[in-house]
PyMOL CGO cylinders between C-alpha atoms (Angstrom):
from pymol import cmd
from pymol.cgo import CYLINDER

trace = [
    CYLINDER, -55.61, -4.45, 79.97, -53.02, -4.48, 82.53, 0.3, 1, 1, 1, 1, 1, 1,
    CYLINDER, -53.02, -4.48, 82.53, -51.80, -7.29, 84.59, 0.3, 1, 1, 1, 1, 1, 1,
    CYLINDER, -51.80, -7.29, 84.59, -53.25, -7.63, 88.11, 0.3, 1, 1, 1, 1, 1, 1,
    CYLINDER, -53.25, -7.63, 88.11, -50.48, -9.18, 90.66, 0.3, 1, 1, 1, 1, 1, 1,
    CYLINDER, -50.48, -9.18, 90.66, -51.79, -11.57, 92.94, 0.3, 1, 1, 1, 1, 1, 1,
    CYLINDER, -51.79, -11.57, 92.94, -50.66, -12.32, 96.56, 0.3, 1, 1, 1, 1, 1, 1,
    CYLINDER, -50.66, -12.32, 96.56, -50.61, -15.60, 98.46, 0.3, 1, 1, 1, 1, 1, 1,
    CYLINDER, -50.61, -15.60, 98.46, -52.86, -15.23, 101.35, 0.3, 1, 1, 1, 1, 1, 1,
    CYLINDER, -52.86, -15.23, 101.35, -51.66, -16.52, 104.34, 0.3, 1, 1, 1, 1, 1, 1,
    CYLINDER, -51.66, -16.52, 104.34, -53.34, -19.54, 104.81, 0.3, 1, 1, 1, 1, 1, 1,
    CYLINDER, -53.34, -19.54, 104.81, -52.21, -20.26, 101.49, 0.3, 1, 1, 1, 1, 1, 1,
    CYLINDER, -52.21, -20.26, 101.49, -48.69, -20.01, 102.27, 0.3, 1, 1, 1, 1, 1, 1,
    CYLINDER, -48.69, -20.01, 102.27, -49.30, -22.00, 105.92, 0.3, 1, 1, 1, 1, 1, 1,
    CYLINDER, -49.30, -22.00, 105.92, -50.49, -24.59, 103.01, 0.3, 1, 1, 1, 1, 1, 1,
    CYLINDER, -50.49, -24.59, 103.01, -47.77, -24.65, 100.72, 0.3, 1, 1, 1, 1, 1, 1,
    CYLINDER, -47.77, -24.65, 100.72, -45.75, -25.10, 104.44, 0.3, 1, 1, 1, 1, 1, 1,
    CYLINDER, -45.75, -25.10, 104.44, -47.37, -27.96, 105.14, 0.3, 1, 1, 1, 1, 1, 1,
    CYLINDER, -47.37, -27.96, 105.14, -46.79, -29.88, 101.86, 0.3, 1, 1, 1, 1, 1, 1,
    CYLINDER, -46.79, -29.88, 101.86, -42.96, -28.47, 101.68, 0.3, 1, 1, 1, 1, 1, 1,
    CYLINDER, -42.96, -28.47, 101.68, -42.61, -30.18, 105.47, 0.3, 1, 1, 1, 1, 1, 1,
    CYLINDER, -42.61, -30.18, 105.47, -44.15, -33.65, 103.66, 0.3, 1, 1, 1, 1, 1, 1,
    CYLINDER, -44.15, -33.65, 103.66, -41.89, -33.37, 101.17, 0.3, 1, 1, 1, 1, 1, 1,
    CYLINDER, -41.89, -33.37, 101.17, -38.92, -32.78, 102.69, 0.3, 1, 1, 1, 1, 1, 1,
    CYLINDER, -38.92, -32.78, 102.69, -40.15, -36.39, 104.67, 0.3, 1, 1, 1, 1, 1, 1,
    CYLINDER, -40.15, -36.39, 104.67, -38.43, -35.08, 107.96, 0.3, 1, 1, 1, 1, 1, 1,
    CYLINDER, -38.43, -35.08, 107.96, -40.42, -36.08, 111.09, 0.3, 1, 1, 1, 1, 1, 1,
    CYLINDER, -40.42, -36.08, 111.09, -38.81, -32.91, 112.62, 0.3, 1, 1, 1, 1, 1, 1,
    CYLINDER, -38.81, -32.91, 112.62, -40.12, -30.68, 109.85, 0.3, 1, 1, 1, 1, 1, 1,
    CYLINDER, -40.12, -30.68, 109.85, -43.70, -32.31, 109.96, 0.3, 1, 1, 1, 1, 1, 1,
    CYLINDER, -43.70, -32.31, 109.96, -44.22, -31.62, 113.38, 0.3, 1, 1, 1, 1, 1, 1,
    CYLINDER, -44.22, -31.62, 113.38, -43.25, -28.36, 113.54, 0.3, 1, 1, 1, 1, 1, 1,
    CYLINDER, -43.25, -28.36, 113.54, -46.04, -27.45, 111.50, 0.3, 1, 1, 1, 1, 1, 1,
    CYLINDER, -46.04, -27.45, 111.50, -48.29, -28.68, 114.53, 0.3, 1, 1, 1, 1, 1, 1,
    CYLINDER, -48.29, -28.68, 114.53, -49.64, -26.87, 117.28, 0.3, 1, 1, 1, 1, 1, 1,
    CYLINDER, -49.64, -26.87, 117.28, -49.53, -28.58, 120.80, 0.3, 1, 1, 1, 1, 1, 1,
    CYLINDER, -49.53, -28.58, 120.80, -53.00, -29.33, 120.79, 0.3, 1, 1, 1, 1, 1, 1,
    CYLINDER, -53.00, -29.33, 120.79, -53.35, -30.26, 117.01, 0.3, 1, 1, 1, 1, 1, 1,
    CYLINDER, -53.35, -30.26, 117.01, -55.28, -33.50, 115.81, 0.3, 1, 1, 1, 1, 1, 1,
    CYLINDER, -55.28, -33.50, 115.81, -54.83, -35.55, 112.84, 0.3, 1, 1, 1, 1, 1, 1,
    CYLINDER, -54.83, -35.55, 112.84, -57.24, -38.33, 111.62, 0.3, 1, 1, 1, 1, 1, 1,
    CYLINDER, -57.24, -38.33, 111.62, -56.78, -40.56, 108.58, 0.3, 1, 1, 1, 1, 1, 1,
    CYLINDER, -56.78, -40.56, 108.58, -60.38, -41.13, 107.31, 0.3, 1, 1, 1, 1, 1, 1,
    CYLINDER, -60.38, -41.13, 107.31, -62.40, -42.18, 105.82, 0.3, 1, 1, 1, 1, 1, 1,
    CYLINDER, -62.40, -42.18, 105.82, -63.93, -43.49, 109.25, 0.3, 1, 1, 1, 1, 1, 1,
    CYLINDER, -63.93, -43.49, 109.25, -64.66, -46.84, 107.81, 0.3, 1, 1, 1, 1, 1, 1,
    CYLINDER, -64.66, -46.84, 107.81, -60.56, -47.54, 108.13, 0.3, 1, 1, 1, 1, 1, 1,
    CYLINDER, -60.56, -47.54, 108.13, -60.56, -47.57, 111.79, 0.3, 1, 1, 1, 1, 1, 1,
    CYLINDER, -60.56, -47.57, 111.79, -58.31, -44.56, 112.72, 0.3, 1, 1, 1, 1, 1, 1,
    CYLINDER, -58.31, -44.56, 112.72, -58.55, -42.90, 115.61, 0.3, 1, 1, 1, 1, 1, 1,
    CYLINDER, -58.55, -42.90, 115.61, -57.83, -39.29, 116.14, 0.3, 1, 1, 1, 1, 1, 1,
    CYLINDER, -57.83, -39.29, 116.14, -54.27, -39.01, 116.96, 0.3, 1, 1, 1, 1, 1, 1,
    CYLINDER, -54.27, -39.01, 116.96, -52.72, -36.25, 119.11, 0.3, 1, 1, 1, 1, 1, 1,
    CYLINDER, -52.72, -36.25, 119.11, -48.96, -35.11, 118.14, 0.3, 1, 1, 1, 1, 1, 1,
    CYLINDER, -48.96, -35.11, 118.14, -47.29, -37.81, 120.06, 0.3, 1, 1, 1, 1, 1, 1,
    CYLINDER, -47.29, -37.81, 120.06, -49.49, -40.34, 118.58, 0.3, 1, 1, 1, 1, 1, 1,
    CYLINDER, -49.49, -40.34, 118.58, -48.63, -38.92, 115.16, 0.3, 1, 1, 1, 1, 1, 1,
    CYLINDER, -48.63, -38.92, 115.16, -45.38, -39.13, 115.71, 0.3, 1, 1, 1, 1, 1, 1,
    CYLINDER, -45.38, -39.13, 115.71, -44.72, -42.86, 116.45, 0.3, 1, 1, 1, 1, 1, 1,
    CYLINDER, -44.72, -42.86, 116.45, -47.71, -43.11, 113.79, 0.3, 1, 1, 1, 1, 1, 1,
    CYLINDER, -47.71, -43.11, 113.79, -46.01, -41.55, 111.01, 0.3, 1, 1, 1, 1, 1, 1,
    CYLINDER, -46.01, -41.55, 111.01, -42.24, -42.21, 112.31, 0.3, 1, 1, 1, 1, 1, 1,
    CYLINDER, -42.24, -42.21, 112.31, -43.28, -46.15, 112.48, 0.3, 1, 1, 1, 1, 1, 1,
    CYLINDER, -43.28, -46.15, 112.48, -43.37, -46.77, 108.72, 0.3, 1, 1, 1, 1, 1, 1,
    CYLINDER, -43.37, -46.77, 108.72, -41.20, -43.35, 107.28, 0.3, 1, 1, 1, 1, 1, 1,
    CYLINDER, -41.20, -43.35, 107.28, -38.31, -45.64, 106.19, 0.3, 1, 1, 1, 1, 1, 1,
    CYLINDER, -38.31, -45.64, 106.19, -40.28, -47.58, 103.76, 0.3, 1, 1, 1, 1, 1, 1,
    CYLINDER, -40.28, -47.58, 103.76, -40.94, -44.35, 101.79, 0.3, 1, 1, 1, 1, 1, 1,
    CYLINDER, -40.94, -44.35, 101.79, -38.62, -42.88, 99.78, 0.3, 1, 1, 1, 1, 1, 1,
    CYLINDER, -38.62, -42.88, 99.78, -38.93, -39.87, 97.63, 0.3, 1, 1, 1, 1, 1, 1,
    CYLINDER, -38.93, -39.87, 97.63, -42.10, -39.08, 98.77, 0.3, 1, 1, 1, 1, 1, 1,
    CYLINDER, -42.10, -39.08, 98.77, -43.58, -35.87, 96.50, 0.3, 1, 1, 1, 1, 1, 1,
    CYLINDER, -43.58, -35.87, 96.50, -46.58, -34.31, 97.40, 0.3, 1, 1, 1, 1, 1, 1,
    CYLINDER, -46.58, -34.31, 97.40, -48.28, -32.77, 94.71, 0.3, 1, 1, 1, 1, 1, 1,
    CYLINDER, -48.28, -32.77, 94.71, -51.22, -30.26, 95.15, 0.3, 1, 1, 1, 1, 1, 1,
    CYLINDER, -51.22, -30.26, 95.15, -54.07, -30.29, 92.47, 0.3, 1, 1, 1, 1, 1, 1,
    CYLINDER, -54.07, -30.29, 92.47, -56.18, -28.38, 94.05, 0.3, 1, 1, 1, 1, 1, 1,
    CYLINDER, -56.18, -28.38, 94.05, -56.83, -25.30, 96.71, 0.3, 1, 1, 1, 1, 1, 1,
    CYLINDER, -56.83, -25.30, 96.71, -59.91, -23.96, 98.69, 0.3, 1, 1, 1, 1, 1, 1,
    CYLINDER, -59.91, -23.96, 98.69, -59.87, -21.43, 101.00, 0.3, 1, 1, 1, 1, 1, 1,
    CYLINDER, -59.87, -21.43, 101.00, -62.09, -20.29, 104.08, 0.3, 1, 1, 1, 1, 1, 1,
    CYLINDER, -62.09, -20.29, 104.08, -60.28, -17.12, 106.03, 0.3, 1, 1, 1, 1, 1, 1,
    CYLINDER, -60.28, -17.12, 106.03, -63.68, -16.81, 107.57, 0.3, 1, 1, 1, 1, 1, 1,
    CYLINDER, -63.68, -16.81, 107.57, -63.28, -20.24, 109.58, 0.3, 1, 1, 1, 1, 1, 1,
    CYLINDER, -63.28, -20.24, 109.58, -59.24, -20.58, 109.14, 0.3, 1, 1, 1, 1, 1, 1,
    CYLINDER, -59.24, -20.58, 109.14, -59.94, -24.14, 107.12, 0.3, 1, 1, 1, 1, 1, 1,
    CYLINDER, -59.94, -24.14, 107.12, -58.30, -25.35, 103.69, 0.3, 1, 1, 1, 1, 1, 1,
    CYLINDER, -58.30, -25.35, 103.69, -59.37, -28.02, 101.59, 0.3, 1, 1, 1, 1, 1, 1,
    CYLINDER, -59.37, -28.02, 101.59, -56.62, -29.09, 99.60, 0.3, 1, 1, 1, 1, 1, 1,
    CYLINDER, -56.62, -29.09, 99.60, -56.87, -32.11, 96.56, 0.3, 1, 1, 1, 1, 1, 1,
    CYLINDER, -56.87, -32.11, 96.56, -53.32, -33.89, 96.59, 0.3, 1, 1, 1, 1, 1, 1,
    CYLINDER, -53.32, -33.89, 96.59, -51.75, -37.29, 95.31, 0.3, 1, 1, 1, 1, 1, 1,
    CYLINDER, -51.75, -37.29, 95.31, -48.60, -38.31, 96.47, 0.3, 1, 1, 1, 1, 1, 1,
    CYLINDER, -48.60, -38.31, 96.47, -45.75, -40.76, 94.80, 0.3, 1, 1, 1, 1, 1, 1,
    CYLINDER, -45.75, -40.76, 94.80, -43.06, -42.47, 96.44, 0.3, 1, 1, 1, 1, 1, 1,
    CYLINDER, -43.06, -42.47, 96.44, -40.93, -45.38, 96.45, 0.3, 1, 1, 1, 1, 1, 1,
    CYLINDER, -40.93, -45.38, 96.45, -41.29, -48.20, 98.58, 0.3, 1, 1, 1, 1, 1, 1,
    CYLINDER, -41.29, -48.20, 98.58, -39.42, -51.57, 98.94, 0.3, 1, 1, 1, 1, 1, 1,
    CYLINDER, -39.42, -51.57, 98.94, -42.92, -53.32, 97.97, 0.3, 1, 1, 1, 1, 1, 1,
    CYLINDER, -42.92, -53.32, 97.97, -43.24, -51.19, 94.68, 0.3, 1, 1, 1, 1, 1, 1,
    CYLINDER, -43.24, -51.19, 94.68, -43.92, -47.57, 93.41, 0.3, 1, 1, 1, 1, 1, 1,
    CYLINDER, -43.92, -47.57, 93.41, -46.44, -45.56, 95.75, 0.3, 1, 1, 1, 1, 1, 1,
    CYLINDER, -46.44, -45.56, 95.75, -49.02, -43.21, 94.51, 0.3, 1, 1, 1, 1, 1, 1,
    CYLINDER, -49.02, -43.21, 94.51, -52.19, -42.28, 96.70, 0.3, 1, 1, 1, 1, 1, 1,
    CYLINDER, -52.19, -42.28, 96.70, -54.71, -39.85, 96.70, 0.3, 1, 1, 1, 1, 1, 1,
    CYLINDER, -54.71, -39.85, 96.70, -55.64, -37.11, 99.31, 0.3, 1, 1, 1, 1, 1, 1,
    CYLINDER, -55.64, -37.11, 99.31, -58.23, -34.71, 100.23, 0.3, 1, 1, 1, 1, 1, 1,
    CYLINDER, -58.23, -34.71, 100.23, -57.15, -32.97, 103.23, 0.3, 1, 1, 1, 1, 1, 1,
    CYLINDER, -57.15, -32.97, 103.23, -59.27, -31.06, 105.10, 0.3, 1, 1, 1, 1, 1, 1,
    CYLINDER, -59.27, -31.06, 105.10, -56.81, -28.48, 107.30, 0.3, 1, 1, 1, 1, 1, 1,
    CYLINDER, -56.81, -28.48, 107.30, -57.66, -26.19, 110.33, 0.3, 1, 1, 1, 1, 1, 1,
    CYLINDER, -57.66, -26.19, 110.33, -55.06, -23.96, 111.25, 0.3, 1, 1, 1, 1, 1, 1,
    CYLINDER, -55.06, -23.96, 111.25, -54.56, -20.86, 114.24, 0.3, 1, 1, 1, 1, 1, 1,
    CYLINDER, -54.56, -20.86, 114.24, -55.92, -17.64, 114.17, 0.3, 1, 1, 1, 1, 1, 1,
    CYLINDER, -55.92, -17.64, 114.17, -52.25, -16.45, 112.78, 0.3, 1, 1, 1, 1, 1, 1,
    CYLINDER, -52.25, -16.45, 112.78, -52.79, -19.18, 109.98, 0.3, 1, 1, 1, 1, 1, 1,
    CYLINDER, -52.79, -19.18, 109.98, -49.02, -20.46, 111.07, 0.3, 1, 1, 1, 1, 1, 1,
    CYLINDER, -49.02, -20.46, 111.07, -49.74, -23.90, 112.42, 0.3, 1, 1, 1, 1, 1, 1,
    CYLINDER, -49.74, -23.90, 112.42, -51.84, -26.92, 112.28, 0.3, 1, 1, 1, 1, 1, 1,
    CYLINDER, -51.84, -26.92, 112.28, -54.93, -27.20, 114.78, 0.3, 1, 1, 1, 1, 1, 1,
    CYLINDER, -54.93, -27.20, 114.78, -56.60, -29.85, 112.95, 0.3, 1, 1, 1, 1, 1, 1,
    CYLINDER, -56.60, -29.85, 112.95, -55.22, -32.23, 109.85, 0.3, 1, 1, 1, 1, 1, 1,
    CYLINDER, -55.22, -32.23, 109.85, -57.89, -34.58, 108.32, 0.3, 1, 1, 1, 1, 1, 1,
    CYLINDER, -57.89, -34.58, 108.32, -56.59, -36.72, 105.49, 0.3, 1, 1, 1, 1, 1, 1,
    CYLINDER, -56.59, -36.72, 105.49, -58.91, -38.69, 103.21, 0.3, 1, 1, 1, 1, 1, 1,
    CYLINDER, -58.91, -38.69, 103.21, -56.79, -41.01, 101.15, 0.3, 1, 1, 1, 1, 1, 1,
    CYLINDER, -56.79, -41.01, 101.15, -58.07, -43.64, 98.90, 0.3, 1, 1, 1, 1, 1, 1,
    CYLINDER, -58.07, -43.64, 98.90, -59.11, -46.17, 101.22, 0.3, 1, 1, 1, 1, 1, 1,
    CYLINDER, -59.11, -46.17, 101.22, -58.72, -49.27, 98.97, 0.3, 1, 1, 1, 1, 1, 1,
    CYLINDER, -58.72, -49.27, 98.97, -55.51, -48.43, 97.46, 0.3, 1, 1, 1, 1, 1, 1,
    CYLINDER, -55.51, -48.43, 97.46, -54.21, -47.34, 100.96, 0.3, 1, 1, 1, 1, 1, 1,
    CYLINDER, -54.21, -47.34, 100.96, -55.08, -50.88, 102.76, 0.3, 1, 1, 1, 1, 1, 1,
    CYLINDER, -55.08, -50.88, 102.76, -53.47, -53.04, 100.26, 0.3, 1, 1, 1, 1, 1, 1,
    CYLINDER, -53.47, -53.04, 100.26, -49.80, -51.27, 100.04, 0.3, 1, 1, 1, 1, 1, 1,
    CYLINDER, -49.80, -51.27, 100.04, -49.41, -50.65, 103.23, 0.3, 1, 1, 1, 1, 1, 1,
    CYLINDER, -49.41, -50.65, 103.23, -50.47, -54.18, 103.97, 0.3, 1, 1, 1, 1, 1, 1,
    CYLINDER, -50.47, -54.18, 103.97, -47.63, -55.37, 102.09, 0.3, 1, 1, 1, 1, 1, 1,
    CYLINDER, -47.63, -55.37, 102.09, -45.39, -52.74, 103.64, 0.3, 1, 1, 1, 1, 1, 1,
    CYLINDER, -45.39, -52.74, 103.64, -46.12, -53.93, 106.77, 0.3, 1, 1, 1, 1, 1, 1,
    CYLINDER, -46.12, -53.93, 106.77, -45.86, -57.80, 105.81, 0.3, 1, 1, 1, 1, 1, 1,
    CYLINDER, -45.86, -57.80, 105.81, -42.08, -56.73, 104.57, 0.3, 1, 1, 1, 1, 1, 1,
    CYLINDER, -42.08, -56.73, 104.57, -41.27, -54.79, 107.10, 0.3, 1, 1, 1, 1, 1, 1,
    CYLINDER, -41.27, -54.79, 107.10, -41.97, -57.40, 109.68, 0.3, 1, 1, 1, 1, 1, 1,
    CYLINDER, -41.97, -57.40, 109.68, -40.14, -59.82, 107.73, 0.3, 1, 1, 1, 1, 1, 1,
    CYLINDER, -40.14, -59.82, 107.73, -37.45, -57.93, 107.92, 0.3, 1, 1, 1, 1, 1, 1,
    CYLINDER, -37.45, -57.93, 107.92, -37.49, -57.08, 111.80, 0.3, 1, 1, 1, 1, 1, 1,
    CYLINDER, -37.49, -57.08, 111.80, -38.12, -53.67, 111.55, 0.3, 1, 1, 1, 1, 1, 1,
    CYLINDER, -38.12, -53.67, 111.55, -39.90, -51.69, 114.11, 0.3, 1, 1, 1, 1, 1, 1,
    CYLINDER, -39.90, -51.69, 114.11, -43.64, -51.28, 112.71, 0.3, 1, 1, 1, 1, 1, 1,
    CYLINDER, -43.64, -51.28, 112.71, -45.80, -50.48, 115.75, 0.3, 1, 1, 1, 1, 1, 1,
    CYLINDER, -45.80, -50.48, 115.75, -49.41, -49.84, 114.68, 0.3, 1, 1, 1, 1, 1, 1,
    CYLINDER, -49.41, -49.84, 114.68, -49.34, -47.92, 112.10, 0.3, 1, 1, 1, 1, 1, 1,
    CYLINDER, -49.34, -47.92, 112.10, -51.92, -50.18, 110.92, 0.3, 1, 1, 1, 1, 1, 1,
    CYLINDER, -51.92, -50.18, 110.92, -53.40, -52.05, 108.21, 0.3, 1, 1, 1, 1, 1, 1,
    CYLINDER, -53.40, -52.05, 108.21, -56.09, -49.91, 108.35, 0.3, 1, 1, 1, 1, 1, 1,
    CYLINDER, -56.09, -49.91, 108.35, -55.16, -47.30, 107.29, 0.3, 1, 1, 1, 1, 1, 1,
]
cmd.load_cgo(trace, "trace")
């Protein structure tokens, strides 16, 4: 029996985008997989996060990046719906911080654009427990230190 090649589809490549921009941990690169209007929400609900639009996101995500270092996203597992433009993806992630390894735990539910190019909506599930206590620490040490936090919460 012969070999069958088998093609990315496109929203599995705008996937694979969207963990190469987390990897590369370049604020730039993550938010140039976002459309203008796209949302992101760190859930479960029960941590207290609100929807965030891009500039939220930004000073979000950009308020605590430095603590992180060699951040790897690694994908476990893929599901696709062309139908409604939507991936579910199964991901843990490992980095270094100056409070002690990283490693979390993701589903993330994404929505992208009709041309499956860009983020529309970006809901990230991460183990609630785990995720409270380090960056509670992180944010403890970081304040310490002086560093610029903002909210980037607690609770998440």
């Amino acid at each position: 029996m012969g070999s069958v090649e088998v093609s990315q589809s496109r929203l599995l490549k705008a996937t694979t985008g969207v963990v190469e921009a987390y990897n590369s941990w370049d604020l730039d690169k993550i938010m140039a997989i976002r459309a203008p209007e796209c949302i992101t929400q760190v859930l479960p609900r029960s941590l207290g996060r609100p929807e965030m639009k891009n500039d939220e996101y930004s000073k979000y995500l950009g308020g605590f990046m430095s603590a992180f270092t060699n951040f790897h996203v690694t994908i476990n597992e893929v599901v696709e719906d062309p139908v409604h433009n939507k991936v579910s993806v199964w991901a843990q992630s490992t980095a270094d911080t100056p409070v002690g390894p990283y490693a979390n735990e993701y589903m993330l539910l994404l929505h992208f654009d009709e041309a499956h190019e860009k983020l529309v909506k970006f809901y990230e599930f991460v183990d609630s427990k785990y995720t409270v206590e380090h960056f509670t620490k992180v944010r403890e040490l970081m304040e310490k230190k002086g560093d610029c936090v903002d909210d980037f919460g607690t609770n998440t």
